[in-house]
C-alpha atoms as an extended CHARMM CRD file, in Angstrom:
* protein
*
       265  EXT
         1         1  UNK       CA              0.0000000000        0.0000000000        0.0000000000  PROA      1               0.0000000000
         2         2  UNK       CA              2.6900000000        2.4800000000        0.9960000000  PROA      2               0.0000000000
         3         3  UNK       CA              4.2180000000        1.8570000000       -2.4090000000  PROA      3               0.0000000000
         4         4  UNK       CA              1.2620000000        2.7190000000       -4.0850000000  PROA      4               0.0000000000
         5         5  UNK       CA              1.3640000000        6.0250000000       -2.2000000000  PROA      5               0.0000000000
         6         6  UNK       CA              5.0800000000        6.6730000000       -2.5160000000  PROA      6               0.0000000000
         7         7  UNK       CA              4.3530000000        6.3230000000       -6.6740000000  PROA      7               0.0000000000
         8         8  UNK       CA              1.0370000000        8.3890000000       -6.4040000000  PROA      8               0.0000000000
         9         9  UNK       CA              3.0650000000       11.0370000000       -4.8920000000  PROA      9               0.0000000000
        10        10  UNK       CA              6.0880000000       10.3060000000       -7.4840000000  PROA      10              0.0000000000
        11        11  UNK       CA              2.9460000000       11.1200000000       -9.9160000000  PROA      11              0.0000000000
        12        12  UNK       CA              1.5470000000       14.1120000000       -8.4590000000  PROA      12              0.0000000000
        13        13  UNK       CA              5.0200000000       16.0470000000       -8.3140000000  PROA      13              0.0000000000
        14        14  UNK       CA              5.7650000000       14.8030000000      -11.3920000000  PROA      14              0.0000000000
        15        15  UNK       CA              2.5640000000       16.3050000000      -12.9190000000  PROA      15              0.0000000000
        16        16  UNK       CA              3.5120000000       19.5400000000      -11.1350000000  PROA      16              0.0000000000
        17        17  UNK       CA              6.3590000000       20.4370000000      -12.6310000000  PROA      17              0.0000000000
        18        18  UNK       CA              4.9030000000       20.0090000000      -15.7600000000  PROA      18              0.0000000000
        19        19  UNK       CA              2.1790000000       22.4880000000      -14.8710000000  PROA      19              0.0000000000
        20        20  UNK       CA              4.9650000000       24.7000000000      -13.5540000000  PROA      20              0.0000000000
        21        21  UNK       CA              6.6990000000       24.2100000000      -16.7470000000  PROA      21              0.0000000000
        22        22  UNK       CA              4.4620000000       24.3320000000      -19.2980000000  PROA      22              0.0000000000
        23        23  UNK       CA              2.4750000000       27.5870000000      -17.3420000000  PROA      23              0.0000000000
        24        24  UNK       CA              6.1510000000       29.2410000000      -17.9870000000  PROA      24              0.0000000000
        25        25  UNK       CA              6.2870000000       28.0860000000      -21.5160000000  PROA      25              0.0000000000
        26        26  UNK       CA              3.0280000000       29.6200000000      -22.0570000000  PROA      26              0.0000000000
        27        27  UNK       CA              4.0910000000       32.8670000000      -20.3190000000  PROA      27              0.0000000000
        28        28  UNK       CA              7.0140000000       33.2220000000      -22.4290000000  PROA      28              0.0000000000
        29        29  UNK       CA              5.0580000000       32.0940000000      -25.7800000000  PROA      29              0.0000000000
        30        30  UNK       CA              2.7450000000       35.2330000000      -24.7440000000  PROA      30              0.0000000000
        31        31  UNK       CA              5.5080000000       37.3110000000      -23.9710000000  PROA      31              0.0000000000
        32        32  UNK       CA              7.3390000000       36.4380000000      -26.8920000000  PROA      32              0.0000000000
        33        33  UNK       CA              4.4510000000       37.4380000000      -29.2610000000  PROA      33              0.0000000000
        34        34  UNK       CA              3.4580000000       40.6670000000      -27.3570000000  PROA      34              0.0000000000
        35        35  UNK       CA              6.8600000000       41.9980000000      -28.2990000000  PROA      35              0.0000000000
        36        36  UNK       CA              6.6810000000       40.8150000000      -31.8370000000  PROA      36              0.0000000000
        37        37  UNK       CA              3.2540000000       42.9400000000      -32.5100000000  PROA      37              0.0000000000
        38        38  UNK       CA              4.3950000000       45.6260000000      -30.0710000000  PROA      38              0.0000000000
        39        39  UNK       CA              7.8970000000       46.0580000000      -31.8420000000  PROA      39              0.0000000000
        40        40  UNK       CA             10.0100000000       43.9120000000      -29.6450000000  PROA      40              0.0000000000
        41        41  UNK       CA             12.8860000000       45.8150000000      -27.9620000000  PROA      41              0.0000000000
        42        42  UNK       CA             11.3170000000       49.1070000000      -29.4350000000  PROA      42              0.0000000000
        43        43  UNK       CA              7.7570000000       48.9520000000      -28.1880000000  PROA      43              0.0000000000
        44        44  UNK       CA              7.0440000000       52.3420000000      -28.0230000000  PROA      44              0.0000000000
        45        45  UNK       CA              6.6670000000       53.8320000000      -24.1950000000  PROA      45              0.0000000000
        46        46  UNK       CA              3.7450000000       55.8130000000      -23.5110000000  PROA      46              0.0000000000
        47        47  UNK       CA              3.5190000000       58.6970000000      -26.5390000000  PROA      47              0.0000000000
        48        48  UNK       CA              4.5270000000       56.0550000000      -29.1320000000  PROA      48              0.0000000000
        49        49  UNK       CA              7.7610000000       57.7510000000      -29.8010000000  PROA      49              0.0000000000
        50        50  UNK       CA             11.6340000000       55.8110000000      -29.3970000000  PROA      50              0.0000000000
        51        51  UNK       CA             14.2840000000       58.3530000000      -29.1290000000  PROA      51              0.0000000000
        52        52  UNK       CA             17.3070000000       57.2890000000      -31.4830000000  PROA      52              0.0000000000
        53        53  UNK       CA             20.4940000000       59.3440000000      -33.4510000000  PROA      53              0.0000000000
        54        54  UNK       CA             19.8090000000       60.9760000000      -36.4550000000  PROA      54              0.0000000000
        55        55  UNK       CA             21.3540000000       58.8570000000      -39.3570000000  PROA      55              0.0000000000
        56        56  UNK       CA             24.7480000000       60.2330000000      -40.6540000000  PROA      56              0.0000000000
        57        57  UNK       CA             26.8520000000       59.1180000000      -43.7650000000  PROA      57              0.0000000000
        58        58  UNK       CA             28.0150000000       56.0010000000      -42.2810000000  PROA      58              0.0000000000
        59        59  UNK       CA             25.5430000000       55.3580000000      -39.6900000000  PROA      59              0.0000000000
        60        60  UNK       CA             22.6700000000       55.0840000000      -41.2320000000  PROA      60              0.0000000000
        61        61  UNK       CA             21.2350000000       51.7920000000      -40.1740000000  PROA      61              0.0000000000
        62        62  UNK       CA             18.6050000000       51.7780000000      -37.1540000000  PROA      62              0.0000000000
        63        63  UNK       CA             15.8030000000       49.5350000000      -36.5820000000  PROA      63              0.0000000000
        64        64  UNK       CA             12.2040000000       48.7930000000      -38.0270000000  PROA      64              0.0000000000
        65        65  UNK       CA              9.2240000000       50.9590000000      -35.8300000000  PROA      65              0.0000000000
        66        66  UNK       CA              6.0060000000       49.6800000000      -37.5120000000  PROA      66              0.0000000000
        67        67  UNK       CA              4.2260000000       50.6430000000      -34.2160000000  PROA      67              0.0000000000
        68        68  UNK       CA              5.6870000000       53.9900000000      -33.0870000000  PROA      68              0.0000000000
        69        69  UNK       CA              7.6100000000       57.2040000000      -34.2790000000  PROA      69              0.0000000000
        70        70  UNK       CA             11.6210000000       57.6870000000      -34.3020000000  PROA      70              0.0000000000
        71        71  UNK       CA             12.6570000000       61.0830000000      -32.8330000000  PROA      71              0.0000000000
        72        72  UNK       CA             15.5560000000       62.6090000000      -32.2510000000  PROA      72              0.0000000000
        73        73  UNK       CA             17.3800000000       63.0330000000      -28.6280000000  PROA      73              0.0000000000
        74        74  UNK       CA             15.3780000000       66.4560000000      -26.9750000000  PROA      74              0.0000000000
        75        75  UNK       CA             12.5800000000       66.2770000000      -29.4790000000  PROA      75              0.0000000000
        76        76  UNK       CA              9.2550000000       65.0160000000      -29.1370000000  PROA      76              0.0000000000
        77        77  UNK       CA              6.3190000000       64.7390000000      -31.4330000000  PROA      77              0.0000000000
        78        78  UNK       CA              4.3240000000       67.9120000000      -32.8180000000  PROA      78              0.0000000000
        79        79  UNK       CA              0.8690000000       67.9800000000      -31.1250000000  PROA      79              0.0000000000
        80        80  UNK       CA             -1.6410000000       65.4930000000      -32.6580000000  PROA      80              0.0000000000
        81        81  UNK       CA              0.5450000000       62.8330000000      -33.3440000000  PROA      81              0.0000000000
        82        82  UNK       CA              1.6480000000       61.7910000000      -30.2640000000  PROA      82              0.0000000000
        83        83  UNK       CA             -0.3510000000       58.7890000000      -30.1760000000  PROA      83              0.0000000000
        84        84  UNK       CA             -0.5290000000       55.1610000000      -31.4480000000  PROA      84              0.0000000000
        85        85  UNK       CA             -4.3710000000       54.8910000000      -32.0880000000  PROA      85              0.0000000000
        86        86  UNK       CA             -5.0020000000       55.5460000000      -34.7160000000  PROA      86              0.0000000000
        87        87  UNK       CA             -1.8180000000       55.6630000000      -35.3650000000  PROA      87              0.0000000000
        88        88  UNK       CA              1.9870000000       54.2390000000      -37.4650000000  PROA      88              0.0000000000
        89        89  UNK       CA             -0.1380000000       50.3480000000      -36.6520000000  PROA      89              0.0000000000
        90        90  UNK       CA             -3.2140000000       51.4110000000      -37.9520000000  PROA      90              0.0000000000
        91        91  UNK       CA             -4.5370000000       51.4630000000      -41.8700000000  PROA      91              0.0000000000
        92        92  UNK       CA             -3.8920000000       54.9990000000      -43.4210000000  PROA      92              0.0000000000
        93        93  UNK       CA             -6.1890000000       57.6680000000      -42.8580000000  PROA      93              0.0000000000
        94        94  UNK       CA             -6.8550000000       61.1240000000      -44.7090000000  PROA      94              0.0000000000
        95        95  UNK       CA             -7.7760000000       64.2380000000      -43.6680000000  PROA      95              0.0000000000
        96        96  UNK       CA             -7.3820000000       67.9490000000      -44.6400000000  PROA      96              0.0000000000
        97        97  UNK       CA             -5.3860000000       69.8320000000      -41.7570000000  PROA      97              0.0000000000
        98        98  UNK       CA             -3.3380000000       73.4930000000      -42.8170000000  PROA      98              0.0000000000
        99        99  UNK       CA             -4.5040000000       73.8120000000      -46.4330000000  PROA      99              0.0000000000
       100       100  UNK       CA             -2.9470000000       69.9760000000      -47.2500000000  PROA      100             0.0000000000
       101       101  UNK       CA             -3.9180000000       66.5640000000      -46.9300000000  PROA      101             0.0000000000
       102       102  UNK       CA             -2.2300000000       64.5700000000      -44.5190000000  PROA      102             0.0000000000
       103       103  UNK       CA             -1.5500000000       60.8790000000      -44.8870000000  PROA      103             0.0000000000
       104       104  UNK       CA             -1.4550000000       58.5580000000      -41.7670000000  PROA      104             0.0000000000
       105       105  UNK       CA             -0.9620000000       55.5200000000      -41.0840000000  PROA      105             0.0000000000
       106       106  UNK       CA             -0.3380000000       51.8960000000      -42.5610000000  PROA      106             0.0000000000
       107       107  UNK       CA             -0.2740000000       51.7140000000      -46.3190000000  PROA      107             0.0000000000
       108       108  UNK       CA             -2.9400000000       48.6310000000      -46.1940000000  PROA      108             0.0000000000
       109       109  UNK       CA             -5.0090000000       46.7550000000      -49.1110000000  PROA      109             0.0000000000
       110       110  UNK       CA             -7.6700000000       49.0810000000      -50.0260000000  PROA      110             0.0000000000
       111       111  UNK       CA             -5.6010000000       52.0780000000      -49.4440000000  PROA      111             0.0000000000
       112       112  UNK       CA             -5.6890000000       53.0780000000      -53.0520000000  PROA      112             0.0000000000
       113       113  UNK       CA             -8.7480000000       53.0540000000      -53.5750000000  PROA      113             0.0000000000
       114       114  UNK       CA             -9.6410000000       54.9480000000      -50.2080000000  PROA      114             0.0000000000
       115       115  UNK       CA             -7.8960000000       57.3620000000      -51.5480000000  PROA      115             0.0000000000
       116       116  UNK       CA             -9.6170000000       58.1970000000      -54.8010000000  PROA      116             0.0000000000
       117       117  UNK       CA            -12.4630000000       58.1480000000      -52.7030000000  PROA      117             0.0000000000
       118       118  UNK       CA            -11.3390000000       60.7980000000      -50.7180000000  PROA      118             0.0000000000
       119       119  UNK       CA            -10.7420000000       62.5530000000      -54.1250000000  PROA      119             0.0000000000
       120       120  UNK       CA            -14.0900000000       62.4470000000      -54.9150000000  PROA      120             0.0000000000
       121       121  UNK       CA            -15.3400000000       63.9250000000      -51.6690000000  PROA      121             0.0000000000
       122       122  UNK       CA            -16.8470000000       66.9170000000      -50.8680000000  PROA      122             0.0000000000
       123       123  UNK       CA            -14.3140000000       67.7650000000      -48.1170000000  PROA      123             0.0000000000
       124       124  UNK       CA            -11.7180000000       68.0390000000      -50.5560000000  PROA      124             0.0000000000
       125       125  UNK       CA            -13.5600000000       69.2720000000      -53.6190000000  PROA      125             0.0000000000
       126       126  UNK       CA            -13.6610000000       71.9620000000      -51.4320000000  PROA      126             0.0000000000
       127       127  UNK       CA            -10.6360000000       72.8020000000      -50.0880000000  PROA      127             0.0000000000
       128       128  UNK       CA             -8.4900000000       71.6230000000      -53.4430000000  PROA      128             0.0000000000
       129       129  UNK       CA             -5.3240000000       71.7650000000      -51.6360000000  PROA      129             0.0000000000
       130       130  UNK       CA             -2.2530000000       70.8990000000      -54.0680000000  PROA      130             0.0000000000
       131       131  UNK       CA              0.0020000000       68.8750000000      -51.6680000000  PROA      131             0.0000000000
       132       132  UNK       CA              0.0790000000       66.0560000000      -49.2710000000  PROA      132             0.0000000000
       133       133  UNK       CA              2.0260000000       64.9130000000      -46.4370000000  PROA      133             0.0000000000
       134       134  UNK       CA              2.7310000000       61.8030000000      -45.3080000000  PROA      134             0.0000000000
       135       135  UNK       CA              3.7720000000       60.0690000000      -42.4670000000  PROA      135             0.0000000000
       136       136  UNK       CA              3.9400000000       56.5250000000      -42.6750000000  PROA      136             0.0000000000
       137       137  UNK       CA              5.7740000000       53.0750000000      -41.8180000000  PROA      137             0.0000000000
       138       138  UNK       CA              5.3760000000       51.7240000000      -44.9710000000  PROA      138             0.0000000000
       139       139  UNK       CA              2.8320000000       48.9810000000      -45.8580000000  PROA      139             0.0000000000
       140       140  UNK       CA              1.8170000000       46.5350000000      -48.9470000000  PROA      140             0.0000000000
       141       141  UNK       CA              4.5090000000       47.6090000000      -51.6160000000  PROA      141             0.0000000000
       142       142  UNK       CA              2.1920000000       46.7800000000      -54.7160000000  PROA      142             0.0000000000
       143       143  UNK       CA             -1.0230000000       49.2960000000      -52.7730000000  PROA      143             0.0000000000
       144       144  UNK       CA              1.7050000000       51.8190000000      -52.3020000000  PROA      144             0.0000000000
       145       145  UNK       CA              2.4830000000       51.7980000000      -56.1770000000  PROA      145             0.0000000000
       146       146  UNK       CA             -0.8970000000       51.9640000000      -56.8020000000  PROA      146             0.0000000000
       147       147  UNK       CA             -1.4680000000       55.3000000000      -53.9400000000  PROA      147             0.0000000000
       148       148  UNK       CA              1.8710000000       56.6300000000      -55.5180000000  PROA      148             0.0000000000
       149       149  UNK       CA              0.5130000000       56.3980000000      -59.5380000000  PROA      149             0.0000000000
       150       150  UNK       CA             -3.1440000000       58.0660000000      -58.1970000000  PROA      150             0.0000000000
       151       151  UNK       CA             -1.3740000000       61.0530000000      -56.5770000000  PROA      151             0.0000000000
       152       152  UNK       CA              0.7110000000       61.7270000000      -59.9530000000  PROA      152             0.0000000000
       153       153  UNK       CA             -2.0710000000       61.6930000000      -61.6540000000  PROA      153             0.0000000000
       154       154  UNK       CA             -3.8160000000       64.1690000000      -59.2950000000  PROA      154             0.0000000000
       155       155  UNK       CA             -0.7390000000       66.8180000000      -59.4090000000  PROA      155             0.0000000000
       156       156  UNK       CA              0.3240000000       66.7000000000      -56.0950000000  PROA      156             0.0000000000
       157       157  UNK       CA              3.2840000000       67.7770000000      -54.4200000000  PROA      157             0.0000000000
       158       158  UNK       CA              4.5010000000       65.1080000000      -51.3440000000  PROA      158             0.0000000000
       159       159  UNK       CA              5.8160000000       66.9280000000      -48.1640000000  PROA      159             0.0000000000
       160       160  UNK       CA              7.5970000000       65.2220000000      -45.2090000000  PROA      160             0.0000000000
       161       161  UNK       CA              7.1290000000       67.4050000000      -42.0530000000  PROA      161             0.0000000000
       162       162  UNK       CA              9.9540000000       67.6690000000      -39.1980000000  PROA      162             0.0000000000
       163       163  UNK       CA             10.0810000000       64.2680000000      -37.2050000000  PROA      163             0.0000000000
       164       164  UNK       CA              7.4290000000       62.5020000000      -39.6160000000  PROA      164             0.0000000000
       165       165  UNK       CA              8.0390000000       58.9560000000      -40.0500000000  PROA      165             0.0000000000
       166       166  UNK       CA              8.4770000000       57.6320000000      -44.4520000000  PROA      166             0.0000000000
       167       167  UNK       CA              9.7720000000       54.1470000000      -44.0160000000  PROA      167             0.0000000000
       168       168  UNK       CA              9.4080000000       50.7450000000      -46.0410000000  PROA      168             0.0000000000
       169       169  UNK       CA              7.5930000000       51.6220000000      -49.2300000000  PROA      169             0.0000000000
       170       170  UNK       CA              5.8680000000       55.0090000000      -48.1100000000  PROA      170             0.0000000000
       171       171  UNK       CA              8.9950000000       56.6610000000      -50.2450000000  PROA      171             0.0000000000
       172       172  UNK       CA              7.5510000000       54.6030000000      -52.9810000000  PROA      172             0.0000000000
       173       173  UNK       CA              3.9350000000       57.1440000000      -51.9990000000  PROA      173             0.0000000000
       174       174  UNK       CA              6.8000000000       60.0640000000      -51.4600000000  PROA      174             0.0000000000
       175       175  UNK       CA              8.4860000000       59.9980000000      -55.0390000000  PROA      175             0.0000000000
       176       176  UNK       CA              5.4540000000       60.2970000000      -57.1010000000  PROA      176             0.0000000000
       177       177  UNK       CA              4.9510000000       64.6130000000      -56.2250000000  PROA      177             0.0000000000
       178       178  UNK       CA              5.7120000000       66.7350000000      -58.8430000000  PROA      178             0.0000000000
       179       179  UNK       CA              7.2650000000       68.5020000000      -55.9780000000  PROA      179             0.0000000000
       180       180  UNK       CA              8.8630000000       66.3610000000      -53.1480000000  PROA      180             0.0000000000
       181       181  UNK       CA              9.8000000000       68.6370000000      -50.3920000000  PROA      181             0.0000000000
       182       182  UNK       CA             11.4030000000       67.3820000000      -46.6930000000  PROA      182             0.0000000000
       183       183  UNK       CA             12.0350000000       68.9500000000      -43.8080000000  PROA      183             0.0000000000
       184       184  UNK       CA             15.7760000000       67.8940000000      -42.7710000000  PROA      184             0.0000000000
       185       185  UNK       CA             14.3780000000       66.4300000000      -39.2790000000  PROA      185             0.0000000000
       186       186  UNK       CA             12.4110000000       64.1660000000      -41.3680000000  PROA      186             0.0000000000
       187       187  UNK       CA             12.8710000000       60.1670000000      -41.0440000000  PROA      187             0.0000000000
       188       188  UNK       CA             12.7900000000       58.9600000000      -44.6250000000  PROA      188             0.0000000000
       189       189  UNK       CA             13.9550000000       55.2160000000      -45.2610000000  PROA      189             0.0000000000
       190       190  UNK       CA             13.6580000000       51.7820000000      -47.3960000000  PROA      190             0.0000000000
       191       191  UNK       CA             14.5950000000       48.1000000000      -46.7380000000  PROA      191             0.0000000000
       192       192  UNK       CA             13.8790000000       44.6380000000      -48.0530000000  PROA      192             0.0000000000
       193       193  UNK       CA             10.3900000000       43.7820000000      -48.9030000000  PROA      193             0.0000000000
       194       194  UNK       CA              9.1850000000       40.8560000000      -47.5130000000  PROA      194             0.0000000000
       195       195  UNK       CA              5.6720000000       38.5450000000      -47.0240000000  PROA      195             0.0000000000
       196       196  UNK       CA              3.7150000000       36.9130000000      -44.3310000000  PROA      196             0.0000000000
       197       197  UNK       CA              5.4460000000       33.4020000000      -44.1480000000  PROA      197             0.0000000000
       198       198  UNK       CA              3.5380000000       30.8630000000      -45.7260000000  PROA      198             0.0000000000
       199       199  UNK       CA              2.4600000000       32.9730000000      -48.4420000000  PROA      199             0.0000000000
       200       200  UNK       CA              4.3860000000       31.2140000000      -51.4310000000  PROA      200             0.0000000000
       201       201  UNK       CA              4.5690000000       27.7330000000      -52.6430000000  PROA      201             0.0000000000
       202       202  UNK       CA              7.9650000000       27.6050000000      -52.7060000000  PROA      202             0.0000000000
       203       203  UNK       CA             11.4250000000       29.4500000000      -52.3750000000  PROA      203             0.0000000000
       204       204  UNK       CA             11.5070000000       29.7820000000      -55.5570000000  PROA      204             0.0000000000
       205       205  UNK       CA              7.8790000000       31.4960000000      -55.7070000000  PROA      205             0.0000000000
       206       206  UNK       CA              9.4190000000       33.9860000000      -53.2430000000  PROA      206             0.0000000000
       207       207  UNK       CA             12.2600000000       34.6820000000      -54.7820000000  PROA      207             0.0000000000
       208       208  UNK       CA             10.2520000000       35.5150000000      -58.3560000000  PROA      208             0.0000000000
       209       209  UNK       CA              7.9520000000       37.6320000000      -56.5800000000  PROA      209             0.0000000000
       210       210  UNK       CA             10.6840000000       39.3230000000      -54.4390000000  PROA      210             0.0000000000
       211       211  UNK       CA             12.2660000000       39.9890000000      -57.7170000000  PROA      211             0.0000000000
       212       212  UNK       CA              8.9550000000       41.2440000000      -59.2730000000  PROA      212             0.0000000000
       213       213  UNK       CA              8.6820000000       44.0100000000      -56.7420000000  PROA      213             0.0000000000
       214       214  UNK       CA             12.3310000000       45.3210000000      -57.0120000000  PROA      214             0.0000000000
       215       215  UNK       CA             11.3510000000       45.5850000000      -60.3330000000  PROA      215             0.0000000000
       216       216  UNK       CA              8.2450000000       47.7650000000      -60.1040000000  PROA      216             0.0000000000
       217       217  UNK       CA             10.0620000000       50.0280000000      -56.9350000000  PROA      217             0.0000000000
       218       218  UNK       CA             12.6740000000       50.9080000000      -59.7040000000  PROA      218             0.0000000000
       219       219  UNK       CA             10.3740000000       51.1250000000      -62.9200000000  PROA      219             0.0000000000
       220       220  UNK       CA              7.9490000000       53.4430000000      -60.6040000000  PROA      220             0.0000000000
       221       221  UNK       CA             11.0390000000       55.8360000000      -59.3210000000  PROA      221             0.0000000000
       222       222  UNK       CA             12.5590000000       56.3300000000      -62.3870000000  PROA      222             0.0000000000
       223       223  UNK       CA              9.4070000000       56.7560000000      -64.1600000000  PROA      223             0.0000000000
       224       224  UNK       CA              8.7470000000       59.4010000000      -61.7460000000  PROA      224             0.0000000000
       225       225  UNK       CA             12.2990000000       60.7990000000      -62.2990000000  PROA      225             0.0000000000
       226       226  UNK       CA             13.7820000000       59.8020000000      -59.4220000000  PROA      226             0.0000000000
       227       227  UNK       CA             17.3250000000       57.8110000000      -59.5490000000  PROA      227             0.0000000000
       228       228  UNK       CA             16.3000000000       54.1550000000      -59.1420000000  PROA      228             0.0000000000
       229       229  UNK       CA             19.3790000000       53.4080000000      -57.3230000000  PROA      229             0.0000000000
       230       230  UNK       CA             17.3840000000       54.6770000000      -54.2880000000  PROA      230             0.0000000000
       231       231  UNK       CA             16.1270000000       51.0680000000      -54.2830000000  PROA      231             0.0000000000
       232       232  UNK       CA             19.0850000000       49.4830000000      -54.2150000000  PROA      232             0.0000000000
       233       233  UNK       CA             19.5690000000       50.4790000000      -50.2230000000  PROA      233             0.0000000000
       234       234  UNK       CA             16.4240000000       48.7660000000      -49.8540000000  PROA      234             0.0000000000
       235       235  UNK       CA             17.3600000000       45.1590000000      -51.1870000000  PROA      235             0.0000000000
       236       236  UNK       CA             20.1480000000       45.8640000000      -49.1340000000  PROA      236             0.0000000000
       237       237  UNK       CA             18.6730000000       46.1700000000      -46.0350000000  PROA      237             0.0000000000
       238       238  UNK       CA             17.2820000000       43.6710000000      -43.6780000000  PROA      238             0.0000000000
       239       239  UNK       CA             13.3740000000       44.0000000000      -43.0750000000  PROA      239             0.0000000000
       240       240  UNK       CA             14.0180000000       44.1820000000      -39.1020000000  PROA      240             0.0000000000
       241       241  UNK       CA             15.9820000000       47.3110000000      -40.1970000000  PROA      241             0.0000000000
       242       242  UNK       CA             15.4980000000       51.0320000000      -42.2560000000  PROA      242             0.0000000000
       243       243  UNK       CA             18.4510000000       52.8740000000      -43.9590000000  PROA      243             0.0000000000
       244       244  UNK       CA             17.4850000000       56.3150000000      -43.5390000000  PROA      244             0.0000000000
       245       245  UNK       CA             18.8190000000       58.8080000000      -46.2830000000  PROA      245             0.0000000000
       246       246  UNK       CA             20.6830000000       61.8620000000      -45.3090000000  PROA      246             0.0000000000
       247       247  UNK       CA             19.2240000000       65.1930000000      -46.7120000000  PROA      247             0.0000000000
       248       248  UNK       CA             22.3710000000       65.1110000000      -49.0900000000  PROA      248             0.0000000000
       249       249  UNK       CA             21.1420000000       61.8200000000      -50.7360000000  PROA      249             0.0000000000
       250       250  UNK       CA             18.0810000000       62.6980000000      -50.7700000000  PROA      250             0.0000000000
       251       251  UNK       CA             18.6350000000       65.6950000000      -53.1310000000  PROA      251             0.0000000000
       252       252  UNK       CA             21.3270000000       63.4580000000      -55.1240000000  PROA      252             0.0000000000
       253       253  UNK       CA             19.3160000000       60.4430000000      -55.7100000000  PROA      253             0.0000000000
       254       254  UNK       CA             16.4920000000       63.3150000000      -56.6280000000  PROA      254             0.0000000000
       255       255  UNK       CA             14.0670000000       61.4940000000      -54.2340000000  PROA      255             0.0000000000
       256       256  UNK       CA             13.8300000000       65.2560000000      -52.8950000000  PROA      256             0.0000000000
       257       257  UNK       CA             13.1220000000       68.2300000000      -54.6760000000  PROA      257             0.0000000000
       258       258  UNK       CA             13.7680000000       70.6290000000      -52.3450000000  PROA      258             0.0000000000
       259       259  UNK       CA             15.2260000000       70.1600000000      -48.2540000000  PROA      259             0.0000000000
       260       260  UNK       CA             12.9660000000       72.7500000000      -46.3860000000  PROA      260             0.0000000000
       261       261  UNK       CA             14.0440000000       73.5290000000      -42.9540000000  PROA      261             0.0000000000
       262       262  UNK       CA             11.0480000000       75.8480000000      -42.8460000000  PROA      262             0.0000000000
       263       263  UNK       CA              8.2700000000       73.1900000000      -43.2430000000  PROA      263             0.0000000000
       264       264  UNK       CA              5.4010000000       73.4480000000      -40.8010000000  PROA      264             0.0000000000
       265       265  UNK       CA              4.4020000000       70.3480000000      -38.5690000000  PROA      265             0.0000000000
């Protein structure tokens, strides 16, 4: 009988440090994930801003913030954007504020097309304003084409404001103004596309499509006169990364039109 008992026991401990281990498992599993969606090491404190060096020739290189909004040390974000929702994480939004459209958020499927909608709208049938500026972290490179191709067609100038936010393939949305103007406290990068994992067949599949859209990036910049090599820094670059241009490669690669120091936020 006592046997029995000494192997119930063996059981029951047994069986708790399973619980024990599989309850941290779990933990760690939910941890794990919450810092994927919330940008990892980055997650954005409250204000949705992470404070990091202005690129420089030769440092360049800083990491990925779907969720939140690089600033510089002693800066913080103009009033009205410091906030994550709606926010960088959520599907881009526009609006008419200071005689221009602003552009906000995630460049999503659909965005396009929201966009010609907002075209056709009274609110800005009535205001008309000839420019629009963006802050984005990027999105679905073949929807930003499309946004990019619709605001050529309109006429617009792009702006970047000081401390907005142009990464992944919003410069794709940036180069198609007629005039492209930045503030030189504006954050304006590329890097690799990539796709949800799972989404091709095969390697192979990937690496035609990956292929397909360097191809478009480039046809759509130089079509748009700006140097295609601009592109290039973005194959280069990892996808948990952004290779911010300097205001001086900006105006060489022609990506900018003009560096404005005395652009509103």
């Amino acid at each position: 009988m006592s046997g029995w008992r000494e192997k119930l026991a063996e059981a029951g401990f047994a069986l708790a440090v399973f619980c024990v281990v599989a309850a941290s498992s779990l933990f760690l599993l939910i941890t794990d994930y919450r810092s994927l969606s919330d940008g990892g090491a980055y997650a954005p404190p409250s204000g949705g801003q992470v404070t990091m060096n202005r690129p420089a020739p030769g440092d360049q290189t800083r990491p990925y913030l779907p969720t939140a909004r690089p600033v510089a040390p002693g800066r913080s974000l103009p009033d009205g954007r410091n906030r994550t929702q709606p926010g960088e994480a959520s599907p881009m939004r526009f609006t008419i504020s200071g005689g221009k459209i602003v552009a906000s958020g995630t460049i999503a499927p659909g965005t396009a097309l929201e966009f010609t909608r907002f075209l056709e709208s009274e609110a800005y049938g009535a205001a008309g304003p000839g420019e629009i500026a963006l802050h984005s972290p990027g999105g679905v490179v073949d929807e930003a084409i499309a946004l990019a191709r619709r605001i050529r067609e309109e006429g617009l100038n792009t702006r970047i404001e000081p401390e907005a936010y142009c990464a992944s393939s919003c410069p794709l949305v940036f180069a198609a103004g007629v005039e492209r103007i930045a503030h030189p406290d504006a954050w304006i990068g590329v890097h690799q596309a990539f796709a949800a994992a799972g989404s091709f067949g095969s390697l192979q599949d990937g690496i035609a499509s990956a292929q397909r859209v360097a191809a478009s990036a480039q046809d759509l910049l130089h079509g748009f006169g700006v140097d295609a090599h601009v592109w290039t820094f973005a194959m280069r670059t990892p996808k948990e990364q952004i290779y911010f241009f300097t205001a001086e490669q900006l105006l060489e690669f022609k990506l900018a039109t003009r560096i404005d120091p005395d652009t509103a936020a």
